[in-house]
N, C-alpha and C positions, 0 to 999 in steps of 0.2 A: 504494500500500500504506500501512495508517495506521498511525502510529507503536507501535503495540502489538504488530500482527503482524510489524514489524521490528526490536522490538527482542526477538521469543521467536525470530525466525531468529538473529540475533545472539549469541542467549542460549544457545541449540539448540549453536551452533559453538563456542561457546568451553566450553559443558560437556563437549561431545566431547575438545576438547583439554584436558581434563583440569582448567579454573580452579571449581576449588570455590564459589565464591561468581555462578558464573554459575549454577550446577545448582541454588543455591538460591533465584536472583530468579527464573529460569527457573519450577520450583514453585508460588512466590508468587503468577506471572501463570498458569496453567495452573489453581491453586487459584480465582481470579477467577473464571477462565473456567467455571468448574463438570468440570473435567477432570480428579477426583480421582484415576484412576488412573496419569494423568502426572504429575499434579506428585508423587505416591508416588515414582515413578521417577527422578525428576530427586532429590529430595529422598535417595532413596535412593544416588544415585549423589554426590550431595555429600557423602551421609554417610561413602561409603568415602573418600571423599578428606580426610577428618577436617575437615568444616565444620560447627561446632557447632549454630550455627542451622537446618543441612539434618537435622540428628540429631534435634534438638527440634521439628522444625516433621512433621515424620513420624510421631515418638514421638506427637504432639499429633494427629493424623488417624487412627492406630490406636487411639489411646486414644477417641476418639469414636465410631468405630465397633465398641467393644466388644473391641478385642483387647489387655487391659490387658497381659498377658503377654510381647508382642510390642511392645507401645511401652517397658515398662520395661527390656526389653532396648537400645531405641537410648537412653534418657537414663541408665543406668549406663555404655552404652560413654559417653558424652560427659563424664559423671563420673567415670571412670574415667583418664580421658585428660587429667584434672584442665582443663575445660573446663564451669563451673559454675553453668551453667545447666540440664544435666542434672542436677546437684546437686539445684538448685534443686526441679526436678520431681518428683525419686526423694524430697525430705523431704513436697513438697505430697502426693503422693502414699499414704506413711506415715501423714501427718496426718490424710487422710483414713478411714485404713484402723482409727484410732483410737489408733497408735503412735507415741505424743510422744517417746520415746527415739529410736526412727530419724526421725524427723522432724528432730530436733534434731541428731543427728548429722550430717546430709545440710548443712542449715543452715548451721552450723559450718564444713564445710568451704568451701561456697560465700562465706561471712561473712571467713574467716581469708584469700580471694584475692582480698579487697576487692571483694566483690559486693555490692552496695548493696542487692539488694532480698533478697538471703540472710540479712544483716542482721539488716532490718525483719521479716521471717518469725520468727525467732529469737527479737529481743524482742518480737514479739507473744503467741509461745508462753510465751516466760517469764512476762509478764505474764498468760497468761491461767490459768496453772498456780500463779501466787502468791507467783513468786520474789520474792529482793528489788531492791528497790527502781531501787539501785543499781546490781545488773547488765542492769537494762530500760533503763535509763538509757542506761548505755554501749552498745549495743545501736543501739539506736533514735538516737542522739548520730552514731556509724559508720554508720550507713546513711544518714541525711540528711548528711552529709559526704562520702558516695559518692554521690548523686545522686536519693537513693531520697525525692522530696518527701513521699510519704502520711505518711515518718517524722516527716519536721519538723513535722509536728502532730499526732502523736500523744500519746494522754492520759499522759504519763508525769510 
């Protein structure tokens, strides 16, 4: 048996007993495998066990195949659960929708739990909105100090 298909038996067992972040590699290798309705499943069942990644990685498969409704339901629970990567999605999300207010709010909060690329999103907005200077600055300064590189060279 080749390493793959033993490590989704493996993966298989320990999402049954309940380890959250087995249900989400579990997905990840299912999603590979072009087995989108499993890794929904597995992703789904991470998600109740409150694994943020299984929430956003789900959110992100309904959202591509068009059920924007039903993905912004799994990255509000993950933002809600103050888990800020859902954050993250529910402002990408706004911004696209053309609502810099809730964009920026979503932002914010993801930015205030020291999420680096929540940050960078935030001062990209301000900057692209005309704020000043100053608060792009600090912005973009916090997110490359959390990890977030594209900030460290951003035109600020």
């Amino acid at each position: 048996m080749g390493q793959i298909k033993q490590a989704v038996v493996f993966l298989k067992k320990a999402c049954k007993l309940k380890y959250a972040s087995s249900c989400n590699d579990l997905g990840i290798l299912q999603l590979k495998d072009g087995h989108i309705d499993k890794a929904k499943s597995s992703y789904k069942t991470g998600c109740r066990l409150k694994h943020e990644y299984a929430c956003t990685n789900l959110g992100s498969i309904l959202n591509k195949e068009g059920k924007k409704k039903q993905a912004l339901k799994y990255y509000r629970k993950v933002c809600n659960e103050k888990q800020k990567l859902g954050c993250i999605n529910l402002g990408v999300h706004q911004s696209k929708l053309g609502n810099s207010k809730k964009a920026i709010k979503f932002w914010k909060e993801a930015c205030n739990a020291n999420h680096g690329l929540g940050c960078g999103l935030l001062a990209a907005e301000y900057l692209e909105r005309g704020d000043d200077r100053e608060k792009v600055n600090i912005f973009f300064s916090k997110a490359c100090k959390l990890g977030n590189k594209t900030s460290c060279t951003a035109p600020y």
